[in-house]
FIDOTI-547078 format. One line per 10 residues: number of its first residue (from 1); for each residue x, y, z of N, C-alpha, C, O. Coordinates in nm, 3 decimals, m for minus. Layout:
BEGIN
NUM	X/Y/Z/X/Y/Z/X/Y/Z/X/Y/Z ~ ...
***
This chain:
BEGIN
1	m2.498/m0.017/m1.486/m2.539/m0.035/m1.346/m2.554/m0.185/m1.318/m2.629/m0.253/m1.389 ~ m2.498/m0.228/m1.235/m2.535/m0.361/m1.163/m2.692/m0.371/m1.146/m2.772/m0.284/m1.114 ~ m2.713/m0.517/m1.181/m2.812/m0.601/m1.120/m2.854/m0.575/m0.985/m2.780/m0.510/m0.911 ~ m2.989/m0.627/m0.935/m2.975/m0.609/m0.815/m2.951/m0.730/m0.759/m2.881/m0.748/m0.659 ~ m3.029/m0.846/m0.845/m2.916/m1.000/m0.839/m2.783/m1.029/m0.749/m2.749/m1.086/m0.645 ~ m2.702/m0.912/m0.909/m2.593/m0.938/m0.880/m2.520/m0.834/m0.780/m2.398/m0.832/m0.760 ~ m2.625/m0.736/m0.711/m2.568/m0.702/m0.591/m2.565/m0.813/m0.474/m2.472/m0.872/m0.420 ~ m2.693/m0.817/m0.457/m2.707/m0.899/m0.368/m2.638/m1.043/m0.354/m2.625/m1.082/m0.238 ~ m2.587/m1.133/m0.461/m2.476/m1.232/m0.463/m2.372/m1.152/m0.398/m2.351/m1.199/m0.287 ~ m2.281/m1.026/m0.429/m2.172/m1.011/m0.424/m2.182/m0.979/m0.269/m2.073/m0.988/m0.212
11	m2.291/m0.943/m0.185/m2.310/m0.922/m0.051/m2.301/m1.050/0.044/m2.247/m1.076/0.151 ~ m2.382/m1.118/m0.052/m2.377/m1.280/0.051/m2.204/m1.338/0.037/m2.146/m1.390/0.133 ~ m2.147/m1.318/m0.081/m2.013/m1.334/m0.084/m1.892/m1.236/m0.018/m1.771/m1.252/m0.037 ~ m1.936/m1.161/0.041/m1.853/m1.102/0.126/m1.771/m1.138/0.234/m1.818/m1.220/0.313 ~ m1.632/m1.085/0.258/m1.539/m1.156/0.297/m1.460/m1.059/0.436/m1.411/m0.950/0.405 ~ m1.455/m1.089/0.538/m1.379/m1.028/0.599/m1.259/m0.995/0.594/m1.214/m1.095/0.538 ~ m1.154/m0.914/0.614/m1.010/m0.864/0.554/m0.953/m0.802/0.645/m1.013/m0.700/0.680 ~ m0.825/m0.832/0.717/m0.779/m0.765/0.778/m0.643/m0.713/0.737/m0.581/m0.817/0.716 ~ m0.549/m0.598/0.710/m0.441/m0.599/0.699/m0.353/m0.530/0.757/m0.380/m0.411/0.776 ~ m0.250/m0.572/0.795/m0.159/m0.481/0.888/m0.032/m0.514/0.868/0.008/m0.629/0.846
21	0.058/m0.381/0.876/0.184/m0.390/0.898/0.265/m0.292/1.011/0.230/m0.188/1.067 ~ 0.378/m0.364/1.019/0.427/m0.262/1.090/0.588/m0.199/1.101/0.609/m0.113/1.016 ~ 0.678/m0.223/1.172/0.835/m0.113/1.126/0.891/m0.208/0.999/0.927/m0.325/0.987 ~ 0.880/m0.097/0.915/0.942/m0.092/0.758/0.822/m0.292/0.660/0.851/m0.381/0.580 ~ 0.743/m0.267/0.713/0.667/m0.374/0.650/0.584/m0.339/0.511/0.571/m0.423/0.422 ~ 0.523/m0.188/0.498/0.445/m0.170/0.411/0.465/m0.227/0.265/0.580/m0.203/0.228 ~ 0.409/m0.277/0.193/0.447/m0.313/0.047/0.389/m0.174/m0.038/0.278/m0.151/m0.087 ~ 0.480/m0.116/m0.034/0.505/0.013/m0.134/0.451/m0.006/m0.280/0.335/0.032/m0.297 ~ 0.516/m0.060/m0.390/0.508/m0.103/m0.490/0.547/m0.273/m0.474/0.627/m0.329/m0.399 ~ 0.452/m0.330/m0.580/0.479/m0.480/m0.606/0.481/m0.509/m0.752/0.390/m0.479/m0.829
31	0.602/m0.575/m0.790/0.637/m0.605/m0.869/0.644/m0.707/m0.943/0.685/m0.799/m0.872 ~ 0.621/m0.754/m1.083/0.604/m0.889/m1.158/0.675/m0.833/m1.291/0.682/m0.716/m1.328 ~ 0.745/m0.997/m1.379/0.804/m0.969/m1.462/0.700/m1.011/m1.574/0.610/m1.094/m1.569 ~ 0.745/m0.920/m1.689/0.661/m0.947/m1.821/0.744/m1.045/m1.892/0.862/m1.040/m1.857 ~ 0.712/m1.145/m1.996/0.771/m1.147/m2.133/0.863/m1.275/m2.100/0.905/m1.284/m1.984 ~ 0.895/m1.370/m2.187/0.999/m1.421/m2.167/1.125/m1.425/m2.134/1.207/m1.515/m2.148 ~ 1.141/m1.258/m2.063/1.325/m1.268/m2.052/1.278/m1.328/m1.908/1.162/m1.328/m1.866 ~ 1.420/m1.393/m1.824/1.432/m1.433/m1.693/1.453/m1.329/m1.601/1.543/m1.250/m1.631 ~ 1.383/m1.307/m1.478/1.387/m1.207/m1.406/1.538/m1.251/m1.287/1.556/m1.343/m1.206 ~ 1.626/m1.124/m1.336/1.768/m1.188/m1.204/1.710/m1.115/m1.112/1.629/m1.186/m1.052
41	1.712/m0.989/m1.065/1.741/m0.913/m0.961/1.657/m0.792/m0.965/1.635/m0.742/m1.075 ~ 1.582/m0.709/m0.805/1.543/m0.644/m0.840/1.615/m0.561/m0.736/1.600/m0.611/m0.625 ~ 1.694/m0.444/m0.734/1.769/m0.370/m0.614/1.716/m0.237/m0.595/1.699/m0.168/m0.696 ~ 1.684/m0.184/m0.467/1.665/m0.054/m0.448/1.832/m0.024/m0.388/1.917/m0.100/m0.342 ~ 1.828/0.112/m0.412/1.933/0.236/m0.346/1.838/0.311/m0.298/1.757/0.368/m0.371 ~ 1.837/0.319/m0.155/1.683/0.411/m0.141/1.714/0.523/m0.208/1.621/0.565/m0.276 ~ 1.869/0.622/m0.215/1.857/0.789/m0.235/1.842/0.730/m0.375/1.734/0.777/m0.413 ~ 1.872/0.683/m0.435/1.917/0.705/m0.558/1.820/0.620/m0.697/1.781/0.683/m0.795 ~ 1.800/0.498/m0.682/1.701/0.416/m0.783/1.642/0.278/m0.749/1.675/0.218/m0.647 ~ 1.557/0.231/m0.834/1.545/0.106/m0.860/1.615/0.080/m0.950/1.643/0.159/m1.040
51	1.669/m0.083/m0.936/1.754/m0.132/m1.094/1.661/m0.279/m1.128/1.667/m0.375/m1.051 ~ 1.589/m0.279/m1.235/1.509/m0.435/m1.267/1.616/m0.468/m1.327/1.676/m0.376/m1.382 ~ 1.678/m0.618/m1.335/1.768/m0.686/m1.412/1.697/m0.752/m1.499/1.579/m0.750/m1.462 ~ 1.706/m0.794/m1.567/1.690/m0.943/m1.653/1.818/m1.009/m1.722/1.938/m0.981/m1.725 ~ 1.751/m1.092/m1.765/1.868/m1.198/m1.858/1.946/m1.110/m1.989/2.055/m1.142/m2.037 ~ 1.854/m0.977/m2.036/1.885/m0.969/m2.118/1.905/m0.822/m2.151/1.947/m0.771/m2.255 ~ 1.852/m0.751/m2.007/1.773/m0.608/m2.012/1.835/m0.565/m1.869/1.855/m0.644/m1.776 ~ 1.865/m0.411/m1.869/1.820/m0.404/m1.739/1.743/m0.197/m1.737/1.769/m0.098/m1.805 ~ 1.660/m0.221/m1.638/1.592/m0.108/m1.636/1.592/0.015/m1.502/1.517/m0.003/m1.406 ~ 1.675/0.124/m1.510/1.673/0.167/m1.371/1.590/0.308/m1.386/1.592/0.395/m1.473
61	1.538/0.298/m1.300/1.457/0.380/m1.240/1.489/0.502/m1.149/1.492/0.479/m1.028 ~ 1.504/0.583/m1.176/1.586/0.712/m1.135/1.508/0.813/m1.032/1.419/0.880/m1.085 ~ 1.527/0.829/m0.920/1.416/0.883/m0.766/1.458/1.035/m0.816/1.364/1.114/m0.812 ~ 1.574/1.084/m0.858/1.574/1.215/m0.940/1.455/1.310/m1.024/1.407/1.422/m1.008 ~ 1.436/1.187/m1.132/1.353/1.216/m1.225/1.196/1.142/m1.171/1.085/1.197/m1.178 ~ 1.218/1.035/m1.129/1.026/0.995/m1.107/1.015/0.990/m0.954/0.995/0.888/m0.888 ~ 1.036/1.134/m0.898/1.044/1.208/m0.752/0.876/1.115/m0.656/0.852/1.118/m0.535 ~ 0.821/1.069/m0.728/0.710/0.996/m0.645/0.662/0.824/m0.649/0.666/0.757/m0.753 ~ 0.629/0.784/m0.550/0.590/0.605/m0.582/0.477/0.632/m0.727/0.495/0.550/m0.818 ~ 0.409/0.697/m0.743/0.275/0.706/m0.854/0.401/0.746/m0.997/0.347/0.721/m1.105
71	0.514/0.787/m1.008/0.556/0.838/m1.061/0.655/0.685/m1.129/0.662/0.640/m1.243 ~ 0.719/0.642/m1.003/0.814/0.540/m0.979/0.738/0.426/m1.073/0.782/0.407/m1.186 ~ 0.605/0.337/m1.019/0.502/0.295/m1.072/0.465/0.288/m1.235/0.440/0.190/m1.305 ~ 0.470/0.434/m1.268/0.398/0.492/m1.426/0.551/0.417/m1.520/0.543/0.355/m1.626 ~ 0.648/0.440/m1.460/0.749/0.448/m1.527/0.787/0.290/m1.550/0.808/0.250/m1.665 ~ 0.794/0.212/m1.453/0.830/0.073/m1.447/0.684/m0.003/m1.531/0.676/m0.120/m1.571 ~ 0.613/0.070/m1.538/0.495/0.016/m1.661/0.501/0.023/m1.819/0.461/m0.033/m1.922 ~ 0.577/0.129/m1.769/0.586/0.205/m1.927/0.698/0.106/m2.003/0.706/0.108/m2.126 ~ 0.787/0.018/m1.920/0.870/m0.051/m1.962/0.812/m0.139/m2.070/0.865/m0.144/m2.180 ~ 0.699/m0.210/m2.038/0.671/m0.317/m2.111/0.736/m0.444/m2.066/0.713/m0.531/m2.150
81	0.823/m0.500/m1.944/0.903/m0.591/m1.926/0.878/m0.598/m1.780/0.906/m0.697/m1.713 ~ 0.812/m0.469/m1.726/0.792/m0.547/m1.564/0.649/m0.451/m1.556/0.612/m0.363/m1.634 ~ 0.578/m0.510/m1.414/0.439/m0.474/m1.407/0.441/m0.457/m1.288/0.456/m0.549/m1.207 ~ 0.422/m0.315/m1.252/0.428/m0.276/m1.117/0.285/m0.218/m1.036/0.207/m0.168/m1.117 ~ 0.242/m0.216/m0.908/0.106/m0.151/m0.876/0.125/m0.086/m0.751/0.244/m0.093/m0.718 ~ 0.053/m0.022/m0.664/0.131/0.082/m0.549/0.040/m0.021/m0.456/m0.072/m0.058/m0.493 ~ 0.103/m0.067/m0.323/m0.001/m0.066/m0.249/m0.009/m0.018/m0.123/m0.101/0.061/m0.100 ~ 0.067/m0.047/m0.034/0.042/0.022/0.129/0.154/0.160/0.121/0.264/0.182/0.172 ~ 0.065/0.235/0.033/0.143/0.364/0.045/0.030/0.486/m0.065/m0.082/0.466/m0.111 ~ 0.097/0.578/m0.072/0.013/0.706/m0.178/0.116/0.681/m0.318/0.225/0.630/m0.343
91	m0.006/0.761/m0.398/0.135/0.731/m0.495/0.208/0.882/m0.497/0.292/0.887/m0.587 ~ 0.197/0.989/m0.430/0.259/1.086/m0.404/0.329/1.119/m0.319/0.347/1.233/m0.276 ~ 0.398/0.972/m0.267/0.490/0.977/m0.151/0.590/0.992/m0.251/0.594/0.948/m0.366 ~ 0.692/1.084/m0.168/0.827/1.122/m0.214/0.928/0.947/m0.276/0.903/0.841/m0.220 ~ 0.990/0.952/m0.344/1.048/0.798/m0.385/1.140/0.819/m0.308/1.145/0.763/m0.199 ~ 1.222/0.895/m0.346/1.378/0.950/m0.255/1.413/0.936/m0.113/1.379/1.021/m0.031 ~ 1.500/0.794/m0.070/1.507/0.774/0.059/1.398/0.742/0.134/1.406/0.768/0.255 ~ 1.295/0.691/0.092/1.195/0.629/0.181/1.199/0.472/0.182/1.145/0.410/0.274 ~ 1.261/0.409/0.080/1.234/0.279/0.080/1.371/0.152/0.141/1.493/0.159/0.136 ~ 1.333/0.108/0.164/1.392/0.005/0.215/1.497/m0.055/0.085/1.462/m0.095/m0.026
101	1.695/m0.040/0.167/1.761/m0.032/0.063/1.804/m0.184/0.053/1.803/m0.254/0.154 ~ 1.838/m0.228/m0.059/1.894/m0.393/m0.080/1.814/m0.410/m0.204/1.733/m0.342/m0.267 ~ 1.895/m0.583/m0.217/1.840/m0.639/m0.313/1.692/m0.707/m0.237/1.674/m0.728/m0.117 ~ 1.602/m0.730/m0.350/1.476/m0.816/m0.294/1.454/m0.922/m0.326/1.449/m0.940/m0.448 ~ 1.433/m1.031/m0.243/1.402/m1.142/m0.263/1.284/m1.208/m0.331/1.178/m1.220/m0.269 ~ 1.293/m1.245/m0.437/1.118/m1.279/m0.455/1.052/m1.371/m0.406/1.111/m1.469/m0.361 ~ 0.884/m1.360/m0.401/0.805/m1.399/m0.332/0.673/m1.470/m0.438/0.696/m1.486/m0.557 ~ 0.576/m1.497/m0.395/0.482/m1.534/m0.459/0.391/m1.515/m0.410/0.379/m1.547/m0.291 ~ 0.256/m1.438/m0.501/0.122/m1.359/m0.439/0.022/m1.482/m0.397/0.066/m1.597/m0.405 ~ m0.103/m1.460/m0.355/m0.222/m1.500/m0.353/m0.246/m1.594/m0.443/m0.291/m1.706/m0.420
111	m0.215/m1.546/m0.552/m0.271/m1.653/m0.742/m0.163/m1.707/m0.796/m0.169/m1.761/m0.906 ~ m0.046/m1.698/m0.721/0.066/m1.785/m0.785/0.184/m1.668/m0.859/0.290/m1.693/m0.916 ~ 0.152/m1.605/m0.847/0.211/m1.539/m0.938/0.361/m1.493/m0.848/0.356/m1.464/m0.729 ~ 0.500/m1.492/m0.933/0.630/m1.427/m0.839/0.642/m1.271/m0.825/0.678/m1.208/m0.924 ~ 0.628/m1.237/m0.762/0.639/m1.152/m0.744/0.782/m1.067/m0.641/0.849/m1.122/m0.554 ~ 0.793/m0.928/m0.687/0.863/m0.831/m0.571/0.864/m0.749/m0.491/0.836/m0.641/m0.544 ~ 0.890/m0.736/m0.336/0.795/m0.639/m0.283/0.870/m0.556/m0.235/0.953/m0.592/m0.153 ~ 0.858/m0.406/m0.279/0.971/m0.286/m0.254/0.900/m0.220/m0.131/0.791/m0.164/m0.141 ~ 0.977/m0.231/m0.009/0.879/m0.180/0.102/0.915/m0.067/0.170/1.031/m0.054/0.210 ~ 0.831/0.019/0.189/0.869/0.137/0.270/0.941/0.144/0.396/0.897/0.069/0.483
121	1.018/0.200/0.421/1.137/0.268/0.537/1.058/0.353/0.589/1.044/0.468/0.547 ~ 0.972/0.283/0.724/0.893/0.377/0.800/0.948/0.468/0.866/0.884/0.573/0.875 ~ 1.079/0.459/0.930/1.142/0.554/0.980/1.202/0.683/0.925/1.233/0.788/0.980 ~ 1.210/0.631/0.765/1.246/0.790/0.685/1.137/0.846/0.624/1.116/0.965/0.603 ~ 1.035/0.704/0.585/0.935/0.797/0.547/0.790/0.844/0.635/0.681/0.891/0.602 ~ 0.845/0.809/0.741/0.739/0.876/0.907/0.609/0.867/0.892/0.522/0.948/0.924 ~ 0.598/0.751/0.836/0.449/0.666/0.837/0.426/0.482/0.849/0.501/0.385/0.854 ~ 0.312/0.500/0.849/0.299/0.348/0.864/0.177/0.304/0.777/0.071/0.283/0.836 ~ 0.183/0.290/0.657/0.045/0.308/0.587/0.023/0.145/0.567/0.111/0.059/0.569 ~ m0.127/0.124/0.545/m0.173/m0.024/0.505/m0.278/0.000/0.389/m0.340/0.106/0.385
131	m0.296/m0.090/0.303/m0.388/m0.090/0.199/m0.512/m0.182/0.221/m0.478/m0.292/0.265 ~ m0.644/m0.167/0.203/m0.750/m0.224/0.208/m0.788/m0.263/0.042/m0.860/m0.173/m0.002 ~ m0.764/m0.355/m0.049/m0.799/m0.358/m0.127/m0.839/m0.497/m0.171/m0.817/m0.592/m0.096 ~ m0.903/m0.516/m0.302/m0.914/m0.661/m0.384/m0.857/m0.658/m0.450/m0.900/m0.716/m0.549 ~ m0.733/m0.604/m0.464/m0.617/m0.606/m0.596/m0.492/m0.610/m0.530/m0.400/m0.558/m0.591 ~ m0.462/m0.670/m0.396/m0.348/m0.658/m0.409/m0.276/m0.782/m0.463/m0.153/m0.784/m0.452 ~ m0.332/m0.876/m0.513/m0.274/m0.949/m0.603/m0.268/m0.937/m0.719/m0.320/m0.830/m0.751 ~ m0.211/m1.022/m0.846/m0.189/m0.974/m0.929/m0.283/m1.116/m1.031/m0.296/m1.237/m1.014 ~ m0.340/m0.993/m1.161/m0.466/m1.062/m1.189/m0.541/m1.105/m1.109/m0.535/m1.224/m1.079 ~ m0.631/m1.023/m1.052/m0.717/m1.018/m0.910/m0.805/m0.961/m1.063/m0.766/m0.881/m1.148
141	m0.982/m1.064/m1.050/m1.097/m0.981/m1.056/m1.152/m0.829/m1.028/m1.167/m0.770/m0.921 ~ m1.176/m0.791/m1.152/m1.245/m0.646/m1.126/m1.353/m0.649/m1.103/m1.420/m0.746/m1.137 ~ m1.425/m0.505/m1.012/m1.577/m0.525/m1.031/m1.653/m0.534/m0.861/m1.771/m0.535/m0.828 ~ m1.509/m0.542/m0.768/m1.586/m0.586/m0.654/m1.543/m0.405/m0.533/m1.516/m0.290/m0.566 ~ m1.556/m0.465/m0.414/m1.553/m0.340/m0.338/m1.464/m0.344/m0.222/m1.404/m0.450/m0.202 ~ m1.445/m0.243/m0.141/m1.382/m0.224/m0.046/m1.482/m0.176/0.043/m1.587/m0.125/0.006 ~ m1.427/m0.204/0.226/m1.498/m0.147/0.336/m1.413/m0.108/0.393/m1.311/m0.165/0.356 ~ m1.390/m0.015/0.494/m1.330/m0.015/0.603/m1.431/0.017/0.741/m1.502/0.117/0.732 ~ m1.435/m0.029/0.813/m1.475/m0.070/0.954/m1.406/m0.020/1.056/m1.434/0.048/1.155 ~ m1.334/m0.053/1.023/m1.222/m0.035/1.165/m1.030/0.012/1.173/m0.972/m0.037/1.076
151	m0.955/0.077/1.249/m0.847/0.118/1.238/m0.813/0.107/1.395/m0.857/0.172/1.490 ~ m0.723/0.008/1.392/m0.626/m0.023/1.517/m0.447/0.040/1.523/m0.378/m0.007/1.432 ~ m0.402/0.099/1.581/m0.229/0.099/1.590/m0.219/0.144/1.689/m0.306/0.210/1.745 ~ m0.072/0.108/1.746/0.036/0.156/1.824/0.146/0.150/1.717/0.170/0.072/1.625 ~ 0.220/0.294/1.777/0.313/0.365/1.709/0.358/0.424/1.801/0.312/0.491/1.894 ~ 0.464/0.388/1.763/0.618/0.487/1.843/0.636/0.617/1.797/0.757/0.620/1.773 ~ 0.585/0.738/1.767/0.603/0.843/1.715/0.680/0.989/1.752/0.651/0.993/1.872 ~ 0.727/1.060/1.738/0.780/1.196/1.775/0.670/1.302/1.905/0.704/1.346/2.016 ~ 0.546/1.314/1.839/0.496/1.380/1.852/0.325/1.367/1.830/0.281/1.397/1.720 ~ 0.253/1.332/1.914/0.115/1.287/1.861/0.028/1.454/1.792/0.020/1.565/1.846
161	0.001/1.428/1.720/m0.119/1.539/1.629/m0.206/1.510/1.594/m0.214/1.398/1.544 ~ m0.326/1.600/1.599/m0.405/1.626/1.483/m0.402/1.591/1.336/m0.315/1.645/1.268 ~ m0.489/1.505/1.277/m0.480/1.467/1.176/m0.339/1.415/1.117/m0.277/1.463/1.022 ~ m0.309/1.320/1.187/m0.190/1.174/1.172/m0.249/1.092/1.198/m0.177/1.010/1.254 ~ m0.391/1.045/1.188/m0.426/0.929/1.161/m0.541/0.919/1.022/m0.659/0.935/1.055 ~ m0.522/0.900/0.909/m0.577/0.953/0.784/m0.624/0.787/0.724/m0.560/0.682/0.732 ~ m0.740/0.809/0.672/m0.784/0.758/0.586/m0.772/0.792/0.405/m0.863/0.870/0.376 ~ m0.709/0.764/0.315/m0.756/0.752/0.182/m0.829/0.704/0.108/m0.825/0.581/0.108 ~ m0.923/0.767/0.016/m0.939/0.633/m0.096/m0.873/0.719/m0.256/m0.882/0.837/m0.291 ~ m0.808/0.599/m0.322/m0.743/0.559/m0.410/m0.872/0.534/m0.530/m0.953/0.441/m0.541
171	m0.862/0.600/m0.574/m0.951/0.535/m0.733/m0.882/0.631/m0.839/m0.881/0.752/m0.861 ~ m0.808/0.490/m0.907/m0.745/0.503/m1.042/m0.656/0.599/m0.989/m0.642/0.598/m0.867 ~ m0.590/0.684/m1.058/m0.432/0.766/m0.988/m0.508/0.856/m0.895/m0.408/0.912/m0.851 ~ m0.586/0.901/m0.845/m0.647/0.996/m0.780/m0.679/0.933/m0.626/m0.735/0.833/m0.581 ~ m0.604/1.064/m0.565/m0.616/0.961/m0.382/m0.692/1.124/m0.382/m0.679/1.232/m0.440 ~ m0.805/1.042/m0.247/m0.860/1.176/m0.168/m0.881/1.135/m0.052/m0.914/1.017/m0.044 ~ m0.869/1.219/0.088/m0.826/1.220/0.216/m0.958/1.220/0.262/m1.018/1.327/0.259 ~ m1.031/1.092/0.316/m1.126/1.091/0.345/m1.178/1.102/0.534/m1.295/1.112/0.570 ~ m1.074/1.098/0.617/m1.089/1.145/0.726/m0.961/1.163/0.816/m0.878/1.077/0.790 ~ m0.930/1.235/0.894/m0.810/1.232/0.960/m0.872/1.289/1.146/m0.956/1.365/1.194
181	m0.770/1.198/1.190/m0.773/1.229/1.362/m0.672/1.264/1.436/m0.562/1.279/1.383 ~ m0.685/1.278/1.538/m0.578/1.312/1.656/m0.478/1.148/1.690/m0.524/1.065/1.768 ~ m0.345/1.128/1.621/m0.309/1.038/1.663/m0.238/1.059/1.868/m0.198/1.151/1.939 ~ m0.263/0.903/1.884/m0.196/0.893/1.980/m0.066/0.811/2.078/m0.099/0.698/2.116 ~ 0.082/0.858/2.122/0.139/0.834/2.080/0.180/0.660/2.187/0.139/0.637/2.301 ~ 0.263/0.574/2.109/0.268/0.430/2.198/0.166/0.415/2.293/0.175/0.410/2.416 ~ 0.054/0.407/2.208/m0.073/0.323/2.301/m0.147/0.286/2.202/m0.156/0.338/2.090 ~ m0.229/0.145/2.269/m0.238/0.049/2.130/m0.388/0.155/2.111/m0.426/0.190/2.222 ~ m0.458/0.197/2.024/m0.548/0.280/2.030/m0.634/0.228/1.878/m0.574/0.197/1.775 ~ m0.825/0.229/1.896/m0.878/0.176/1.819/m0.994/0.287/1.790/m1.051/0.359/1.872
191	m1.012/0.280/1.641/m1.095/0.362/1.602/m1.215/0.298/1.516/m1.182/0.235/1.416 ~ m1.327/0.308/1.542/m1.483/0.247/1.438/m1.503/0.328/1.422/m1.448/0.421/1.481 ~ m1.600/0.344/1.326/m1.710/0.438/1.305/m1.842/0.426/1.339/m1.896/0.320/1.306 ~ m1.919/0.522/1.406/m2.032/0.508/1.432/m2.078/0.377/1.541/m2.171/0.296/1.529 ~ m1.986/0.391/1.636/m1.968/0.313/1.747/m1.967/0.150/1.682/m2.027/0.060/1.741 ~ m1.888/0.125/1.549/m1.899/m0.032/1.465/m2.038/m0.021/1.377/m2.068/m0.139/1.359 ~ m2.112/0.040/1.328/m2.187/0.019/1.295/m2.196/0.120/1.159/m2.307/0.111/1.106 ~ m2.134/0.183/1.113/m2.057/0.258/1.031/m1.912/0.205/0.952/m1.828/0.121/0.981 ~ m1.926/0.288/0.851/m1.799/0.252/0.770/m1.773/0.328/0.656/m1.857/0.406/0.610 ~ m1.642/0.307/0.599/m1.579/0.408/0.485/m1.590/0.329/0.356/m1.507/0.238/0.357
201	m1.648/0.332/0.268/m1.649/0.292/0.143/m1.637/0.339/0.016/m1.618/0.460/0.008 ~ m1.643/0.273/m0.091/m1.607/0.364/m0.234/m1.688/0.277/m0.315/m1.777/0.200/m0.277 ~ m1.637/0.302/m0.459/m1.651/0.221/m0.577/m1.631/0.097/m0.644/m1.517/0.057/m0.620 ~ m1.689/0.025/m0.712/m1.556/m0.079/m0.754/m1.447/m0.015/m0.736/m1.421/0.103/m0.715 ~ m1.372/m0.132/m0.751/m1.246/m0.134/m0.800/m1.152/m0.003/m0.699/m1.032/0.004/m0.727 ~ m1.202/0.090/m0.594/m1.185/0.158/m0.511/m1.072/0.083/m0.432/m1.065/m0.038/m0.454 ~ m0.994/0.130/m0.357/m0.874/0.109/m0.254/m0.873/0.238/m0.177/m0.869/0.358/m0.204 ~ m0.877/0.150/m0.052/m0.865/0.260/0.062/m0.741/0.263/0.187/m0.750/0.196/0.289 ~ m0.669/0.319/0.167/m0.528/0.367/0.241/m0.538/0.382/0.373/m0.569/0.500/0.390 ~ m0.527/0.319/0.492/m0.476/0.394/0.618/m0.367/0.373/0.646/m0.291/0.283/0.612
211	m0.341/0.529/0.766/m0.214/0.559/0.759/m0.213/0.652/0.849/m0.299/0.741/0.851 ~ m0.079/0.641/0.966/m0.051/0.705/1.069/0.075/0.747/1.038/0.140/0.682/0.956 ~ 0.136/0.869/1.106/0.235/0.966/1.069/0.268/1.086/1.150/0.191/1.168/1.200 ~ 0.433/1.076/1.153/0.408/1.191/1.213/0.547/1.302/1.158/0.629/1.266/1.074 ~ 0.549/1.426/1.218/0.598/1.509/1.136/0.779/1.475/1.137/0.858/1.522/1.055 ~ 0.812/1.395/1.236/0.924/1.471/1.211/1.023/1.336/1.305/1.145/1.339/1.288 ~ 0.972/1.243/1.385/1.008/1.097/1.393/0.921/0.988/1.413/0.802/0.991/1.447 ~ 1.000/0.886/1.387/0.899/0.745/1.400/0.994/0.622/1.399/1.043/0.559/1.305 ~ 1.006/0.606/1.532/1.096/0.492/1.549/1.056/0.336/1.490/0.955/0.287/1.440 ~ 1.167/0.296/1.519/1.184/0.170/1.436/1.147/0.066/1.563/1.251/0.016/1.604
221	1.041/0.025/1.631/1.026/m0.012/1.717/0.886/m0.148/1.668/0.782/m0.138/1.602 ~ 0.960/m0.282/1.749/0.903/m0.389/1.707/0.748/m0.414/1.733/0.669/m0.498/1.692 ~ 0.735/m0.278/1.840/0.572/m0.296/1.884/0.534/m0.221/1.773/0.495/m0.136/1.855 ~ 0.515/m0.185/1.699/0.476/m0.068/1.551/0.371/m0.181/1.481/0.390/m0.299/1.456 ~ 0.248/m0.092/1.460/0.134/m0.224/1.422/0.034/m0.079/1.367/m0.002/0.017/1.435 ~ 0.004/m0.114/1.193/m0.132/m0.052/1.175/m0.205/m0.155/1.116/m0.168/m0.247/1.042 ~ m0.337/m0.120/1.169/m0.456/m0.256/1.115/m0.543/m0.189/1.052/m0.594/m0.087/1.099 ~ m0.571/m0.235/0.939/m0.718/m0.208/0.916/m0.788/m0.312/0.864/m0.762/m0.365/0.756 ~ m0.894/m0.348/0.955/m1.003/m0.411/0.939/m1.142/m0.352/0.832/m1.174/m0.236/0.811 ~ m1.194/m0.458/0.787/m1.281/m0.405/0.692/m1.346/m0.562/0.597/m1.315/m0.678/0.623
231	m1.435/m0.518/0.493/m1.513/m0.608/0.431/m1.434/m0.635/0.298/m1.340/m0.557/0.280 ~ m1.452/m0.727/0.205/m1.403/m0.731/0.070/m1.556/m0.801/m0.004/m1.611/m0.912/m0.002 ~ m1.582/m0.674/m0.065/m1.733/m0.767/m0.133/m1.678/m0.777/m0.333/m1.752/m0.832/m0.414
***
């Protein structure tokens, strides 16, 4: 059990966080290379795989056989040569044709580190999810927390419903659906809790998912925006 010390430091150090994306922006899985080989290339085929290259190796990843991102993820770990983590998505989203097809360009996180970011195809996979976390970098401190506060979007959708606007939290492979609403459709629309004075929280090391969706389209439209606002303690 924590201090109460060291609760109370990690409160005064608390950080506001906002994150949002929107048509085909989500960072699905993010990717880093292990080991001394040189990292060439990292390519999705959405139907069909990931391919990691290296100088010396190459590793593909088959949407056949590891049918989910949590699945996709387990497997590109298991390599030993690249280091993968899920973020603005479930890890029980279907792999198959949801992701955004090409080669990827690499990038570089928060801490320096290069990284690759395999991003979801909101239009095939008929969501728009964002991650609230302290890990979405790589070698990010353990030990701290997540809030969520607040949920903003406009979305271009098929069909507004009942429970298409969902909250998750994520701890360790285990997601659980911690609230869902009536989405509504192309209007910029904002949700608090407890008129702002409320909020969704977890555990350390906890990650919490929002995410709008709908059954059956979701255009590719430049006004497409999910936010979630929240704390990082």
């Amino acid at each position: 059990m924590s201090s109460l010390n060291a609760l109370e430091v990690r409160n005064l150090l608390a950080i506001g966080s906002v994150i949002q994306a929107g048509t085909d922006g989500p960072v699905a899985i993010r990717l880093r290379k292990l080991g001394t080989e040189t990292a060439t290339s990292v390519t999705v085929t959405t139907a069909t795989n990931i391919v990691l290259v290296g100088s010396t190796t190459t590793d593909t990843i088959v949407f056949a056989t590891d049918t989910t991102y949590g699945a996709v993820v387990d497997r590109i770990n298991s390599t030993d040569r690249w280091e993968a983590k899920i973020l603005d998505a479930l890890r029980s989203k279907a792999s198959a044709s949801t992701l955004v097809d090409g080669a990827i360009t690499a990038g570089t996180d928060a801490n320096g580190i290069v990284d690759w970011d395999v991003k979801e195809d909101t239009s095939a996979s008929l969501e728009i999810p964002v991650c609230l976390s302290t890990k979405r970098n790589f070698d990010s401190p353990t030990g701290h927390r997540v809030i969520l506060q607040e949920i903003v979007y406009y979305v271009n959708m098929g069909t507004a419903a009942a429970d298409s606007v969902q909250v998750w939290l994520r701890r360790g492979a285990t997601e659980t659906q911690q609230f869902g609403a009536l989405s509504v459709d192309s209007t910029k629309t904002t949700i608090t809790f407890a008129s702002g004075r409320g909020s969704i929280g977890g555990k350390n090391d906890d990650e919490i998912i929002v995410l709008v969706k709908d059954a059956a389209t979701l255009a590719n439209s430049t006004s497409n925006f999910v936010r979630a606002v929240g704390i990082l303690e």
